[in-house]
ROVO-827117 format. One record per residue (C-alpha): residue number from 1; chain; x, z, y. Coordinates in nm, 2 decimals. Layout:
<rs>
NUM, A, X, Z, Y
...
</rs>
This chain:
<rs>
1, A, -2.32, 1.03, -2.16
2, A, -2.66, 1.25, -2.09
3, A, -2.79, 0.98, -1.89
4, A, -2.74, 0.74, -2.24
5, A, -2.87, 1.03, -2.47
6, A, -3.13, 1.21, -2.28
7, A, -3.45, 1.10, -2.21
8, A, -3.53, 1.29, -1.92
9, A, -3.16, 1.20, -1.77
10, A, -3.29, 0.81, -1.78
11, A, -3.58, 0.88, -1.63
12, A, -3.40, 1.05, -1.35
13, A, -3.18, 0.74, -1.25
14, A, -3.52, 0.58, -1.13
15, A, -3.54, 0.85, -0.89
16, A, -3.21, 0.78, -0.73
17, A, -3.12, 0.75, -0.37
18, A, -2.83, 0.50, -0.32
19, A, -2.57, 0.65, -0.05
20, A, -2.56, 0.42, 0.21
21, A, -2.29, 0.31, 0.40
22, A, -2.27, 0.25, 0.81
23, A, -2.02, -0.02, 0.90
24, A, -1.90, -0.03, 1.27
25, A, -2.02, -0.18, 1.58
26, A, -1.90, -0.37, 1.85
27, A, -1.93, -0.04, 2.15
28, A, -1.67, 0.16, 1.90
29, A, -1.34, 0.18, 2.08
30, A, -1.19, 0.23, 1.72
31, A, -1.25, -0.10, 1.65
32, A, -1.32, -0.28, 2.00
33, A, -1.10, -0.55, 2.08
34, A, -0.78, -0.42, 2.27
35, A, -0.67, -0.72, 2.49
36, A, -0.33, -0.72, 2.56
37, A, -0.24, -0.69, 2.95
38, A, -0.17, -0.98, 3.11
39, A, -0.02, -0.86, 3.48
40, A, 0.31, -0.66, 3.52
41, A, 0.43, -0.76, 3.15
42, A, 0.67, -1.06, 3.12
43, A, 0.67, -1.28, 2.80
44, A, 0.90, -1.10, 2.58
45, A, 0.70, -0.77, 2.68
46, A, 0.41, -0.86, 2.58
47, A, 0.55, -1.03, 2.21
48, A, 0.71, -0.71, 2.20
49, A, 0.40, -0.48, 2.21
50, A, 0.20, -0.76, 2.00
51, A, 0.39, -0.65, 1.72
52, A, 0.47, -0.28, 1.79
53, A, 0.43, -0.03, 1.51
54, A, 0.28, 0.30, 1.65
55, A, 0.31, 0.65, 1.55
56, A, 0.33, 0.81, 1.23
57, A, 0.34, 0.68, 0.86
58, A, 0.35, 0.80, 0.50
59, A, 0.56, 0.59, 0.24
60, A, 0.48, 0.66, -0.09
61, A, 0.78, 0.53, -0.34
62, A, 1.15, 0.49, -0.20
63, A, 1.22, 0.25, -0.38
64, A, 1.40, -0.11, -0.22
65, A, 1.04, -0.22, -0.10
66, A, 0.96, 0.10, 0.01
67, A, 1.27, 0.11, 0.23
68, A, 1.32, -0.20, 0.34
69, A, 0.94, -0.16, 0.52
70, A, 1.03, 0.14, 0.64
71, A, 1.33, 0.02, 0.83
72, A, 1.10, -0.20, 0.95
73, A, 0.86, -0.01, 1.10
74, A, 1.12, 0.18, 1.25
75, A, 1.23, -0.14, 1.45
76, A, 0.88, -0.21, 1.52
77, A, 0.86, 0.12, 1.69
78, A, 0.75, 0.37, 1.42
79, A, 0.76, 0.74, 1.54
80, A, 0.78, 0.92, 1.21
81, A, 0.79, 0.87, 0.85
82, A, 0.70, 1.09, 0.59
83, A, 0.80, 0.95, 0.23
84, A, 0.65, 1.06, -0.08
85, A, 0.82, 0.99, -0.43
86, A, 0.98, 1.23, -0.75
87, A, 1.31, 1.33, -0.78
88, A, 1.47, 1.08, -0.99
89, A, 1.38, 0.79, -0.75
90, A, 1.56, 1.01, -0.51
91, A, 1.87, 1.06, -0.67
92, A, 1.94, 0.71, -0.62
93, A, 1.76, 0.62, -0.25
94, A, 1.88, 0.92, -0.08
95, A, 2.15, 0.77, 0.02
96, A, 1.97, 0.49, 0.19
97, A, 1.74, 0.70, 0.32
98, A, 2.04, 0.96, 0.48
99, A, 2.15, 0.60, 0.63
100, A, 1.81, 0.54, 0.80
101, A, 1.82, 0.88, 1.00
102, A, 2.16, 0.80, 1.09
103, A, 2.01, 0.47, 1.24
104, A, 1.70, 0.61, 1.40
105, A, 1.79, 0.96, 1.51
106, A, 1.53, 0.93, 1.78
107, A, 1.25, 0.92, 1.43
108, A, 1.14, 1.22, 1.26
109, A, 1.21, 1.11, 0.83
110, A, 1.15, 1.32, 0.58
111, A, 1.12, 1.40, 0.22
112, A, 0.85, 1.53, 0.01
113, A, 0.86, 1.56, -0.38
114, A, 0.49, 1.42, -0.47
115, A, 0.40, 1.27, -0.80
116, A, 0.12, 1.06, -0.70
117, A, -0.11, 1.11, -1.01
118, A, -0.12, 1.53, -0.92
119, A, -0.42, 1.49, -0.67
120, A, -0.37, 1.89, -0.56
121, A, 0.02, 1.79, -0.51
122, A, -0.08, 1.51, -0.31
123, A, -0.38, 1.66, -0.11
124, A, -0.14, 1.96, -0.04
125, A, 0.15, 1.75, 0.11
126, A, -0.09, 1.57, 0.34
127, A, -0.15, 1.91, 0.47
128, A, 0.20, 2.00, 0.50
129, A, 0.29, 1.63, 0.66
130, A, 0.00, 1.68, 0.91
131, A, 0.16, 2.05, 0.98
132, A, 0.50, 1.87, 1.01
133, A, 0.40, 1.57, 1.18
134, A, 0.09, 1.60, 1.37
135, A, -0.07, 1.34, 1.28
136, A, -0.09, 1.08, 1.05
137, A, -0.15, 0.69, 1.16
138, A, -0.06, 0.49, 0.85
139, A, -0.02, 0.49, 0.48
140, A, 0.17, 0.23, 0.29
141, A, 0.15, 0.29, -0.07
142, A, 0.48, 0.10, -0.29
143, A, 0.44, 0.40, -0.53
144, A, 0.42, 0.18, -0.89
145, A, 0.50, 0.14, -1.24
146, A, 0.56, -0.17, -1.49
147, A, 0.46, -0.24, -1.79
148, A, 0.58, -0.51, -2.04
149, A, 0.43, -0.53, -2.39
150, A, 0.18, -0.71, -2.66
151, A, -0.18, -0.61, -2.59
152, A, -0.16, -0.59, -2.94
153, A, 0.10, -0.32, -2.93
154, A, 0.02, -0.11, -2.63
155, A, -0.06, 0.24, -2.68
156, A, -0.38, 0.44, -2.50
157, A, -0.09, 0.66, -2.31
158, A, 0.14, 0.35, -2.20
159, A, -0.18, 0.18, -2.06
160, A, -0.27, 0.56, -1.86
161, A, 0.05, 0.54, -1.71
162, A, 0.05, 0.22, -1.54
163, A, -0.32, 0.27, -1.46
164, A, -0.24, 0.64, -1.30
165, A, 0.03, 0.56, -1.11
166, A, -0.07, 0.19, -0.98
167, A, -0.45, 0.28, -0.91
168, A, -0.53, 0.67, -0.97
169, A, -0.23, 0.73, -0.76
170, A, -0.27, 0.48, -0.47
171, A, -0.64, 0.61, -0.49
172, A, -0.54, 0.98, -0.45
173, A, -0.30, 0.89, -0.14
174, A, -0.56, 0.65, 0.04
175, A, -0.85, 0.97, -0.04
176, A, -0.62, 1.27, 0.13
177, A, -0.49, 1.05, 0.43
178, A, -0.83, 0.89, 0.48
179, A, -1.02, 1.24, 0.53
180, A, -0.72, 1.29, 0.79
181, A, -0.76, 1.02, 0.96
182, A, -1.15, 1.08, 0.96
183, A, -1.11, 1.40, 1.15
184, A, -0.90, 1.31, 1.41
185, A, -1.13, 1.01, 1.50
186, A, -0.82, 0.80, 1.58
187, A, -0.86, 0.54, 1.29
188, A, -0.54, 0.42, 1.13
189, A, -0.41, 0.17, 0.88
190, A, -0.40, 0.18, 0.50
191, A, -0.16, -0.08, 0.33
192, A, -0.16, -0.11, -0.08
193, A, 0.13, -0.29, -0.29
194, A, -0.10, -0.55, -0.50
195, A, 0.07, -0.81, -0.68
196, A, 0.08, -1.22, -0.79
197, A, -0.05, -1.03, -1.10
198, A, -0.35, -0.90, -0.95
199, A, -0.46, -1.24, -0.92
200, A, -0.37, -1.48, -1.23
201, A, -0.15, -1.41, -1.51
202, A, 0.23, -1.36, -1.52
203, A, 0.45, -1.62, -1.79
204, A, 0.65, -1.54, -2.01
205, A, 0.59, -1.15, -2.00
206, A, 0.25, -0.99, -2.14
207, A, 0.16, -0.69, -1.91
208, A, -0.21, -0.64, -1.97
209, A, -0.20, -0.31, -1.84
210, A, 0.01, -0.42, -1.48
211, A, -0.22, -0.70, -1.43
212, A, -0.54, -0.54, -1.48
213, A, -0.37, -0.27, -1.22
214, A, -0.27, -0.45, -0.96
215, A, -0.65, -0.64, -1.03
216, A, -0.81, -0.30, -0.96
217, A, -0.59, -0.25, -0.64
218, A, -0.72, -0.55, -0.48
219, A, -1.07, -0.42, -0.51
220, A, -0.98, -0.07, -0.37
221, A, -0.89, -0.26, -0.09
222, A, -1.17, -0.41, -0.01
223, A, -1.43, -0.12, -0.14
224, A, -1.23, 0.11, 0.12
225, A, -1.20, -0.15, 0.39
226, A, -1.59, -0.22, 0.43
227, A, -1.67, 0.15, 0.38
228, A, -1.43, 0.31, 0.64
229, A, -1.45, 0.04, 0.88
230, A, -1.64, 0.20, 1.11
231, A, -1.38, 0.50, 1.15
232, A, -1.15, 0.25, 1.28
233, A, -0.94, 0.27, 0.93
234, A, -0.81, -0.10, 0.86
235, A, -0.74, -0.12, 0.48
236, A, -0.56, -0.42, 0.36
237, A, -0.30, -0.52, 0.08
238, A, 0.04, -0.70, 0.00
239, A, 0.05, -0.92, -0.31
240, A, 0.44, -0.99, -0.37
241, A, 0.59, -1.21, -0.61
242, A, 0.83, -1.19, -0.77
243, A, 1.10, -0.98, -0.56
244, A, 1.49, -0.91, -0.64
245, A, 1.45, -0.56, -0.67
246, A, 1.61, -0.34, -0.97
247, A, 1.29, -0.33, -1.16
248, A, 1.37, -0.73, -1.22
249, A, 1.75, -0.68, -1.28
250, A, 1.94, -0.69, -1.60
251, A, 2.11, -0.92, -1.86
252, A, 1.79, -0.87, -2.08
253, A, 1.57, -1.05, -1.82
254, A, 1.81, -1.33, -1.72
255, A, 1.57, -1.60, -1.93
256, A, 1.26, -1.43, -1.77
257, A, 1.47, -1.49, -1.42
258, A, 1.54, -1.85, -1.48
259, A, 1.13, -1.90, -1.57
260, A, 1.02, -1.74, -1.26
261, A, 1.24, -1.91, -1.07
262, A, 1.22, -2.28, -1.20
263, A, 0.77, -2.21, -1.19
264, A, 0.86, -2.09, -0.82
265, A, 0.77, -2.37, -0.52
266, A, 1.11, -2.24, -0.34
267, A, 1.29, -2.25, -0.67
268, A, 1.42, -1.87, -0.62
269, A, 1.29, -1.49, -0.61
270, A, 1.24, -1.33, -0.28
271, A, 1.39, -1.09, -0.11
272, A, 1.20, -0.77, 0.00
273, A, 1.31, -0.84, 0.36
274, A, 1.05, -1.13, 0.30
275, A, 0.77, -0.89, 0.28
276, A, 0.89, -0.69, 0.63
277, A, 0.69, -1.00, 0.81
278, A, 0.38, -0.86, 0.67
279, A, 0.40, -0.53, 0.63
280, A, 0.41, -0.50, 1.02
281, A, 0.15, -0.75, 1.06
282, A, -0.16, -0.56, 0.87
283, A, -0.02, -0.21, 1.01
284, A, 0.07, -0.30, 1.36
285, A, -0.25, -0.18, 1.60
286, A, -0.26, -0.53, 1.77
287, A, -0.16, -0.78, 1.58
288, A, -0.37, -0.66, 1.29
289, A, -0.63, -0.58, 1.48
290, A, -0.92, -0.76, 1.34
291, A, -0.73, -0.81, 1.00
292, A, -0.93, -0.56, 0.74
293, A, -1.00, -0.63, 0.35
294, A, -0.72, -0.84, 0.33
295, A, -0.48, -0.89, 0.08
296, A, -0.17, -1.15, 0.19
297, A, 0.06, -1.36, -0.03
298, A, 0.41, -1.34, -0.01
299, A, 0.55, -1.55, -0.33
300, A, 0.70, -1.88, -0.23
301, A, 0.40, -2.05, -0.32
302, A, 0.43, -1.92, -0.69
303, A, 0.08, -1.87, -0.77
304, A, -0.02, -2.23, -0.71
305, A, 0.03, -2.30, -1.05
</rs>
């Protein structure tokens, strides 16, 4: 506001340096090609390690997305997990999340209580998962909040919600793991949860304040991609449709149900296995190698229309 109302602040912006910043070239080995051997491997080994999920990962919401991609990348390899989400979520994921160290007792899992929209909370528990981990390869963010309601209607704290938790919080994670990943000069991968309604509007619900989220995720994916490229940090982002999770269950939305399937291509929801496909595509170190400010589909075809 001084620059608008102070002179001498206006005068000042003429004076301005622009940060600049250094994208990557082809001599760094955190983003030179990685050509996948060709002697001593047989077929199956080397479509095997075109697909392999290494090290260490932070999850942010446990909810059926967030666990069904991290049993994937525990197939795909993954090391460790470290999963951030609040209390309530847990009360009802634990149990699947008990049943995925059962089935990978050779992975470290564990639990962190994180709010996403506390930025001390969250820089803290990056510390204490870099204490508890090591190291920290990827970050996949599923942490998220809807919003259904008249644009009319919507009040200033509704729409600080959604926007906290979809973009402020996503931002907060990307920030603390980023600078991590920074200093250990190892690069890594950055996956965001965007959405269909990041890129046209939904029918028959109005969610101003989801769509102009998910909207706002789709360009922190590319600002971060181009900027941190040349630390060898991939950034990219997953645009589901419309999935069968809880958030979409319910006698109330059975008419809403019957709309998004009948507009759909495939003439049905998905099914957050869908989305495994992808998530290990845009994290995996070699088959997403050169894949970086992307955001991928996964809807049935429903935003053709």
């Amino acid at each position: 506001m001084a620059s608008i109302t102070n002179p001498d602040a206006r005068n000042d912006l003429t004076k301005r340096i622009l940060a600049q910043m250094t994208l990557s070239q082809a001599s760094n080995p955190l983003t030179a090609l990685i050509p996948l051997p060709k002697e001593n491997f047989t077929p199956s080994e080397r479509a095997r390690r075109r697909f392999a999920i290494e090290g260490n990962a932070i999850v942010t919401g446990a909810g059926g997305i967030g666990l069904s991609a991290i049993r994937a990348l525990l197939e795909h390899g993954a090391s460790g997990i470290a999963i951030f989400d609040v209390p309530v979520s847990y009360a009802t994921s634990t149990p699947a999340i008990d049943d995925l160290k059962k089935d990978f007792p050779q992975a470290k899992i564990a639990t962190y209580n994180v709010d996403v929209r506390d930025e001390e909370l969250v820089n803290k528990t990056v510390d204490l998962v870099i204490k508890d981990f090591g190291v920290v390869d990827m970050l996949l963010c599923f942490a998220g909040v809807v919003g259904c309601e008249h644009a009319h209607e919507l009040k200033a704290d509704d729409w600080k919600r959604v926007m906290d938790v979809n973009v402020t919080g996503s931002w907060f994670c990307a920030q603390a793991v980023g600078k991590k990943m920074i200093a250990q000069k190892s690069g890594g991968s950055i996956l965001f949860t965007a959405s269909i309604s990041g890129h046209r509007v939904n029918f028959p619900q109005p969610q101003v304040a989801y769509n102009t989220s998910k909207a706002a995720v789709l360009q922190l994916t590319r600002s971060l991609a181009a900027e941190w490229s040349s630390f060898g940090i991939r950034v990219n982002s997953l645009s589901p449709g419309y999935m069968d999770t809880i958030l979409n269950e319910g006698a109330g939305l059975a008419a809403s149900r019957a709309i998004w399937a009948d507009r759909n291509p495939m003439g049905r929801m998905g099914d957050v296995e869908e989305l495994s496909g992808a998530v290990i595509l845009l994290c995996s170190k070699q088959a997403g190698r050169y894949i970086n400010g992307v955001d991928i589909v996964v809807d049935g075809g429903g935003i053709i229309f």
